[in-house]
Each structure stands twice: as structure tokens, then as C-alpha cells.
C-alpha atoms as a printed R data frame, in Angstrom:
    type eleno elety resid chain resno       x       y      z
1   ATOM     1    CA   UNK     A     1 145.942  95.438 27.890
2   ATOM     2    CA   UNK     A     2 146.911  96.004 31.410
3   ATOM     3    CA   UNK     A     3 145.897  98.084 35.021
4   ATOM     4    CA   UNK     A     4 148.698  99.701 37.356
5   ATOM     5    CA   UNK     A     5 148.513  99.859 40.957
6   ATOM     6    CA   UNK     A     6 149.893 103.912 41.630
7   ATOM     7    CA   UNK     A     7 153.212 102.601 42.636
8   ATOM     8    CA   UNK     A     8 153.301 100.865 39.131
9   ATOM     9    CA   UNK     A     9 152.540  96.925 39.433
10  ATOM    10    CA   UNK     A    10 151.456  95.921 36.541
11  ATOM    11    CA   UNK     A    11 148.073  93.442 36.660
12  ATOM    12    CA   UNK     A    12 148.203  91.450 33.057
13  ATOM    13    CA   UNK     A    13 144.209  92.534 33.082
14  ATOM    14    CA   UNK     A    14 141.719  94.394 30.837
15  ATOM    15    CA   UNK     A    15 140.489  97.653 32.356
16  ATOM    16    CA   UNK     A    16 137.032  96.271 32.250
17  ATOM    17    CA   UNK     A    17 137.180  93.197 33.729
18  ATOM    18    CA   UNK     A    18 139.395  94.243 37.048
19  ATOM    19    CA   UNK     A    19 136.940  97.171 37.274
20  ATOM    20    CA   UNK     A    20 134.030  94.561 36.799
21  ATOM    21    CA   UNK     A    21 135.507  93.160 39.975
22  ATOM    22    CA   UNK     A    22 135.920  96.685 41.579
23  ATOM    23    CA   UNK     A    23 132.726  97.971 40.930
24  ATOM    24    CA   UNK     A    24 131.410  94.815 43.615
25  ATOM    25    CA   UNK     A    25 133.049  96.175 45.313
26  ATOM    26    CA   UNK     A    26 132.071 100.237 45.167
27  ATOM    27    CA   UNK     A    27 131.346 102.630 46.629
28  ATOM    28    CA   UNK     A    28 132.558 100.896 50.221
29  ATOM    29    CA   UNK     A    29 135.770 100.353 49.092
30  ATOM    30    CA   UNK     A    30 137.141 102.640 46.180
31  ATOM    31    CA   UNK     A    31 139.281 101.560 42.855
32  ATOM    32    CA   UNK     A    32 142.437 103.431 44.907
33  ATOM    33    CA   UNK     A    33 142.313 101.318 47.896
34  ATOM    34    CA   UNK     A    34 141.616  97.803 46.330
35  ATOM    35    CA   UNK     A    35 144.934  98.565 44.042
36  ATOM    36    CA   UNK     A    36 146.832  99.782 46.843
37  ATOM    37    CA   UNK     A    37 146.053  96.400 48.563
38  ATOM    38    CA   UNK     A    38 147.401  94.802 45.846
39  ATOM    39    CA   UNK     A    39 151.030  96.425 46.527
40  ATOM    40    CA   UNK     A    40 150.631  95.595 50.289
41  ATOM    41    CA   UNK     A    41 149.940  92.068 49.368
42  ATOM    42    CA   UNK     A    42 152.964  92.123 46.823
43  ATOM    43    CA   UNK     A    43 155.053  93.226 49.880
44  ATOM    44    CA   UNK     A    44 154.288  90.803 52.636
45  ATOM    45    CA   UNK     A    45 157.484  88.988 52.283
46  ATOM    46    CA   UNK     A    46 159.074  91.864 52.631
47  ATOM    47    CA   UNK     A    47 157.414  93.171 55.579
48  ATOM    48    CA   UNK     A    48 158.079  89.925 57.048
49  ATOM    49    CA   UNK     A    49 162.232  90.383 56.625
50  ATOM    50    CA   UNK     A    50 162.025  93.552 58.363
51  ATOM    51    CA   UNK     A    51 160.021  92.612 61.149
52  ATOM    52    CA   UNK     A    52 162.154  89.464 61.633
53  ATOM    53    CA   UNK     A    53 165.241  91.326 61.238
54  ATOM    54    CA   UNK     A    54 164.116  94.223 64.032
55  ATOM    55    CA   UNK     A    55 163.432  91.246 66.070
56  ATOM    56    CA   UNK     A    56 166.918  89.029 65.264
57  ATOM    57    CA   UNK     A    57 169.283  92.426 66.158
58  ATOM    58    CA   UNK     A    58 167.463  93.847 69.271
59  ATOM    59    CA   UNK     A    59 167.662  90.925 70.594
60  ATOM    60    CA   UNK     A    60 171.243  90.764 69.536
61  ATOM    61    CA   UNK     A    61 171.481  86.644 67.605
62  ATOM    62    CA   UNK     A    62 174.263  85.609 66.156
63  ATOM    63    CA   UNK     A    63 175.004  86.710 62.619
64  ATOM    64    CA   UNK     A    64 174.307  83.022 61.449
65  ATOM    65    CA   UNK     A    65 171.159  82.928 62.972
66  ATOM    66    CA   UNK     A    66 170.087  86.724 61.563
67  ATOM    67    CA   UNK     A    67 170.800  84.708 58.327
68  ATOM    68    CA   UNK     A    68 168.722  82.052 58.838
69  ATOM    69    CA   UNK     A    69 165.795  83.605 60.617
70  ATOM    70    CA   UNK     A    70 165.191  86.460 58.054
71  ATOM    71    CA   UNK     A    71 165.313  84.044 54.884
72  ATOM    72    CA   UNK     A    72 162.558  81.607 56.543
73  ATOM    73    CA   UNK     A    73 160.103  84.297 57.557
74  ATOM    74    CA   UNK     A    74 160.436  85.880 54.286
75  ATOM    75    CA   UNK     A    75 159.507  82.602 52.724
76  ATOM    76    CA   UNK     A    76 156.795  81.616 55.151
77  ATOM    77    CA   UNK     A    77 155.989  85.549 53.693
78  ATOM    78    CA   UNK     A    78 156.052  84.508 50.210
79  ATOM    79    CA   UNK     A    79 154.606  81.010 50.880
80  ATOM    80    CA   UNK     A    80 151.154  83.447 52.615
81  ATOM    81    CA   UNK     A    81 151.256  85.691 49.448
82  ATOM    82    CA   UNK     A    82 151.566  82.945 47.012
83  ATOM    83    CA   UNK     A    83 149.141  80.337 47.883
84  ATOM    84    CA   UNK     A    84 146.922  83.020 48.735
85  ATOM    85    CA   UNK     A    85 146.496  82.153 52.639
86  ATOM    86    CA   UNK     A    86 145.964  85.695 54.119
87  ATOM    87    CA   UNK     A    87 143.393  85.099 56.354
88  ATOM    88    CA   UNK     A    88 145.994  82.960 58.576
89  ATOM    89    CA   UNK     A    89 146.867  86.346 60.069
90  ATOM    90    CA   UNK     A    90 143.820  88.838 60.521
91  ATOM    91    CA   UNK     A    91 144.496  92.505 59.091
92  ATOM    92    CA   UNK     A    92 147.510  91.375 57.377
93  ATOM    93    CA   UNK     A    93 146.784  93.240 54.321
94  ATOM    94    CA   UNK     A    94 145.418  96.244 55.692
95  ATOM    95    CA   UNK     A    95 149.085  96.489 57.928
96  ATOM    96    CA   UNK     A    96 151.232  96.073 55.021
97  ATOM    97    CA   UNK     A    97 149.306  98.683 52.835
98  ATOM    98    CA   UNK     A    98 151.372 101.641 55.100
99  ATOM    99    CA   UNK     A    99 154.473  99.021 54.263
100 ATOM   100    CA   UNK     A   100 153.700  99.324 50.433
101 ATOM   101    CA   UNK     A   101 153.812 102.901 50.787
102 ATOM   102    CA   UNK     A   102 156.535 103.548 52.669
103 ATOM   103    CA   UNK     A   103 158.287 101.416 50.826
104 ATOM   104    CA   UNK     A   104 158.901 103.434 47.702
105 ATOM   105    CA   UNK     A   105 160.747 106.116 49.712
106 ATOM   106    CA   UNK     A   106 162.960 103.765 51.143
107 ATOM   107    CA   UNK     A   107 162.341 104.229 55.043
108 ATOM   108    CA   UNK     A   108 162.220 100.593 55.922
109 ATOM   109    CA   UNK     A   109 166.256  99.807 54.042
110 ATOM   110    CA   UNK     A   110 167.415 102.876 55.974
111 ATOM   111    CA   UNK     A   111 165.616 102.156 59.152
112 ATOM   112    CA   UNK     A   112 167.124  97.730 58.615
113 ATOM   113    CA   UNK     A   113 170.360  99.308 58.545
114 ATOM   114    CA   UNK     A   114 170.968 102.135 60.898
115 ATOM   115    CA   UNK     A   115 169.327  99.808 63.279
116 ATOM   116    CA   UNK     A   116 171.456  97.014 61.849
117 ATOM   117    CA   UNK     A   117 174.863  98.957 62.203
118 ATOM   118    CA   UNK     A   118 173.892 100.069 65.663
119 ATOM   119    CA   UNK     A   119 173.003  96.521 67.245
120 ATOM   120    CA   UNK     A   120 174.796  93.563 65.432
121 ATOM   121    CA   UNK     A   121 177.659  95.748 63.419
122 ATOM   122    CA   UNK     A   122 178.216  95.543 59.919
123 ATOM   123    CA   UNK     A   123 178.751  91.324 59.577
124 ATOM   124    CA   UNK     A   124 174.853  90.895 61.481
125 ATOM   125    CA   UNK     A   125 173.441  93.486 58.566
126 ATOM   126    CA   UNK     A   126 175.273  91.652 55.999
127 ATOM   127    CA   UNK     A   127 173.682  88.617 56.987
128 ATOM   128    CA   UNK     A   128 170.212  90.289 56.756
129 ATOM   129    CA   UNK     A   129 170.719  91.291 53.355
130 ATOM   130    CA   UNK     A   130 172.231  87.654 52.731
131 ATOM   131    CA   UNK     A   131 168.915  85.876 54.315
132 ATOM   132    CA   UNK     A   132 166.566  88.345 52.534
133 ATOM   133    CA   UNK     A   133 167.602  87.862 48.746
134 ATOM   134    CA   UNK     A   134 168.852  84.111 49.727
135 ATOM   135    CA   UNK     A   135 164.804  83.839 50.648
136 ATOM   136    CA   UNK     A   136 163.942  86.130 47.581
137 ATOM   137    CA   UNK     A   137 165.249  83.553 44.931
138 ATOM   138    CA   UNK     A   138 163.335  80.622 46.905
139 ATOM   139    CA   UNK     A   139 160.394  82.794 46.272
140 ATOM   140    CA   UNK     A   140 160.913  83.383 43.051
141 ATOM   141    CA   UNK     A   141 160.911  79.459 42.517
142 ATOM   142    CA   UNK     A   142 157.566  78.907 44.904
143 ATOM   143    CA   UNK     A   143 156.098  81.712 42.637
144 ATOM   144    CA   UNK     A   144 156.641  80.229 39.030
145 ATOM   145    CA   UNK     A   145 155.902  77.127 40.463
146 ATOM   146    CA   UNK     A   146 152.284  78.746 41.393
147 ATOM   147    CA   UNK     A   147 152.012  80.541 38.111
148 ATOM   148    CA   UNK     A   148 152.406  77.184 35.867
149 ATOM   149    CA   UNK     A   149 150.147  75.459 37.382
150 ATOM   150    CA   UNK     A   150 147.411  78.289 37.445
151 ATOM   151    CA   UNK     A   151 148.428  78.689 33.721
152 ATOM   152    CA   UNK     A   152 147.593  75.200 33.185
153 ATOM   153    CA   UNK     A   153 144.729  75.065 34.852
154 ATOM   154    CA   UNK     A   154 142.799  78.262 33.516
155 ATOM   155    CA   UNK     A   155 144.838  78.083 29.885
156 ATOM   156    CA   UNK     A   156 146.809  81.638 30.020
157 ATOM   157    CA   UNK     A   157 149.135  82.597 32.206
158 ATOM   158    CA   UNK     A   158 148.429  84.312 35.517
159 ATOM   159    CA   UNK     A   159 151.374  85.944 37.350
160 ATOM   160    CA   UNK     A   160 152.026  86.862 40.766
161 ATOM   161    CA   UNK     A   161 150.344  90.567 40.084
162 ATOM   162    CA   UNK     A   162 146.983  89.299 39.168
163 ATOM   163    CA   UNK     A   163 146.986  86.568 41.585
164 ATOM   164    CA   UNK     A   164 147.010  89.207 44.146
165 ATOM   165    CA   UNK     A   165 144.851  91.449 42.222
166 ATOM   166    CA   UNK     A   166 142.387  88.670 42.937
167 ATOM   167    CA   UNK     A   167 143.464  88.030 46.389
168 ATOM   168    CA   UNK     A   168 142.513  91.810 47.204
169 ATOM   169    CA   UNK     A   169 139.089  91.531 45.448
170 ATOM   170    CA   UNK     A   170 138.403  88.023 48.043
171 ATOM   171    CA   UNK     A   171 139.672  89.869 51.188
172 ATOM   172    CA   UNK     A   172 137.744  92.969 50.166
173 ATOM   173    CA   UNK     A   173 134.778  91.258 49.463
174 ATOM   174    CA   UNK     A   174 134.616  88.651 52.236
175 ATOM   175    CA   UNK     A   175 135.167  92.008 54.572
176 ATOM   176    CA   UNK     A   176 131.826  93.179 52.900
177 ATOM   177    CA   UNK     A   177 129.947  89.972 52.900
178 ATOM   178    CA   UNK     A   178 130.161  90.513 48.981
179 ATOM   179    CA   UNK     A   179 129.816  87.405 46.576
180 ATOM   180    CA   UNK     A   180 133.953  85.755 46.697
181 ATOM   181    CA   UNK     A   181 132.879  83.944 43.625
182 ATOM   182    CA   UNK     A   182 135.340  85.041 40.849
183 ATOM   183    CA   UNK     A   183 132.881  83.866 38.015
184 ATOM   184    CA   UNK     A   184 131.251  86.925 36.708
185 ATOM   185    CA   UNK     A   185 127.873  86.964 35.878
186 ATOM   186    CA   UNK     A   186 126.715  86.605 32.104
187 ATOM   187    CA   UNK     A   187 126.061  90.346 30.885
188 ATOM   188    CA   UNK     A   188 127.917  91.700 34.478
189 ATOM   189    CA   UNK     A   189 131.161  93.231 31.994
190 ATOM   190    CA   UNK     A   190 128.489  94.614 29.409
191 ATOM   191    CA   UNK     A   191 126.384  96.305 32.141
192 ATOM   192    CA   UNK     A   192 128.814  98.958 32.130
193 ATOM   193    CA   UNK     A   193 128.552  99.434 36.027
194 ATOM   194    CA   UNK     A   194 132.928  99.041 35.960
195 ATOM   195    CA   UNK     A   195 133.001 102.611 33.648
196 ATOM   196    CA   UNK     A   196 131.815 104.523 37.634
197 ATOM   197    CA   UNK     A   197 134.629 103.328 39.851
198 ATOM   198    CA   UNK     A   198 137.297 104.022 36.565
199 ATOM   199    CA   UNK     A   199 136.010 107.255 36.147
200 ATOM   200    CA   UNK     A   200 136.173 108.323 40.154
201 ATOM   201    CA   UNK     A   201 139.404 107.249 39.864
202 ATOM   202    CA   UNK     A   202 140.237 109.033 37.011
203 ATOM   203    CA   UNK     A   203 138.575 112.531 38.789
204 ATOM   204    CA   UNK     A   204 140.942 111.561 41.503
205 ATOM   205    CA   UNK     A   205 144.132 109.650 40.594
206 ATOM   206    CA   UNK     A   206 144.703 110.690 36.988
207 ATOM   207    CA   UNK     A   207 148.064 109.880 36.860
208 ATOM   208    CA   UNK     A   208 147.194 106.731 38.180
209 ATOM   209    CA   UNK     A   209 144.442 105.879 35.361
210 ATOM   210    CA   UNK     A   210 146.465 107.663 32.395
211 ATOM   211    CA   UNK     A   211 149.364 104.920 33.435
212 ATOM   212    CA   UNK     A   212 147.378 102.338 32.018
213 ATOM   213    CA   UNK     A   213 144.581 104.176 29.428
214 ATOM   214    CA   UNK     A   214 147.832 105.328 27.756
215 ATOM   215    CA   UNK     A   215 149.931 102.305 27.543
């Protein structure tokens, strides 16, 4: 069994133990917005190439350097996301939740490029695109490595999704002086207080809820 953030993540969880987690966290912070953090902490590195690369062509670098400066802030990115350090820059998550969104209608990719075009030419843009996936498959490695050795620690495996899953449940719950211990409570999943924050999302976000309810 498995949740889905509304852009469609998929968090390897069962429905009542991520809402067991939710429901700390309810009413102050809703079902909606904890899995919508999730997809702005998936997209960090992201947000970090196209803030680097807005940076590398108005100020007009050399298309080596473009190359070079995009791939290690996406890293540094995907180093923050994957070892879980997101307090090292305060609101991160909260900033990159309008990223997540606008994400899906591709506004930042346009906005990289007609920017991109208009500043450095076609070769700088190229080298953007050639920093950004070059980073992407460094990434990639930094996150398997992470997901082996959580998998051999805690004896199943626990991918990048549910890593940040978690990772929005701390930052959420820190935020709300909440208990960050991830251990639940003996009876906590049988208490049945998870079913409330499903259910107002169901009322809500059906779509959202039937994703996953009718996998």
C-alpha cells in the first residue's frame, strides 16, 4: 500500500501510518499541506538549478562556468534534500512549495530558457541543461547511496519519497513544538485519530485521496 502527494509522488507508506503522523500534526497543519511539502522538498535541487542559472546568465559567465555552477548547486540541492539538512536554510521548504507547484505547468523550463536565449545565447542554455542532468545523475548516486544504508539499517527499503515524507512531518512538527520523535506510541495507529485528517482530505481533495484508496 501506498499515499500520493496531489502532484502524484508516490510515499511507499500505509494510509494509516503516514496519517498517524499527520494527525500530530492536525488541525494546525492539514493532510494537503504536509503532502504538498513533500513535493517542495522533492524539488529543492531543482529550485536550486534555476536560481543558480538566473544568477550565472544575468550576470552573463562563461558557458563553462554556467556548466559548472548549475551542476554543484543542484548537488549541494540534492546533498540538503538527501541527508535531510533543511534547517541549514530557514523557510526552505515553505519557498519551494510555490516551486513544486509551478513546476507541473512548466513555468520555471520556459522562464530558464527565454531568459537563457536572451542573455548567454543558445551554447550558455545548453550548458544549463548540461550542468543540471550532469548534477541529476550525481544525485541519483548520493540518493541510492542514502536509501541502502537506511534499508539496512531499519530492514526494508526506504526511498527518497518517504524520506521526505518524514522530513516534512520533522519540519512541520518542530514548527509546532510537536514531539520530532518518529517512534509512534504503542496503541497511537489503533486509536483511530489518523481516520479525521484522511477523511478532511477526502471532503476536500478527493481526487487526491481516491489516487491512493483506489490503487
Amino acid at each position: 500500500m501506498a499515499i500520493f502527494t496531489p502532484r502524484g509522488l508516490k510515499i511507499r507508506l500505509p494510509i494509516d501510518l503516514a496519517f498517524t503522523y499527520i494527525a500530530r500534526l492536525h488541525p494546525k497543519f492539514t493532510a494537503f499541506q504536509v503532502l504538498k511539502t513533500v513535493e517542495g522538498i522533492e524539488s529543492i535541487p531543482s529550485y536550486f538549478a534555476f536560481l543558480t542559472g538566473l544568477y550565472v546568465f544575468l550576470y552573463n559567465f562563461s558557458v563553462i562556468d554556467i556548466a559548472i555552477y548549475v551542476g554543484i548547486y543542484t548537488v549541494i540541492g540534492g546533498v540538503i534534500t538527501a541527508s535531510g539538512y533543511l534547517f541549514v536554510i530557514p523557510y526552505l521548504a515553505r519557498v519551494v512549495n510555490v516551486f513544486g507547484t509551478l513546476k507541473v505547468f512548466g513555468v520555471f523550463t520556459i522562464a530558464i530558457i527565454t531568459v537563457g536565449l536572451l542573455t548567454v545565447g543558445w551554447k550558455g542554455t545548453l550548458a544549463y541543461f548540461i550542468g543540471r542532468y550532469s548534477a541529476a545523475l550525481i544525485n541519483f548516486i548520493i540518493d541510492t547511496w542514502h536509501t541502502n544504508k537506511a534499508s539496512r539499517k531499519i530492514g526494508f527499503p526506504l526511498t527518497a519519497s518517504e524520506r521526505n515524507f518524514f522530513d516534512a512531518y520533522l519540519l512541520h512538527a518542530s514548527y509546532m513544538g510537536v514531539t520530532t520523535n518518529l517512534e509512534l506510541e504503542e496503541g497511537e495507529i489503533e486509536s483511530g485519530k489518523w481516520e479525521l485528517p484522511l477523511t478532511i482530505l477526502h471532503s476536500k481533495h478527493p481526487k487526491v485521496v481516491e489516487s491512493f484508496t483506489n490503487e
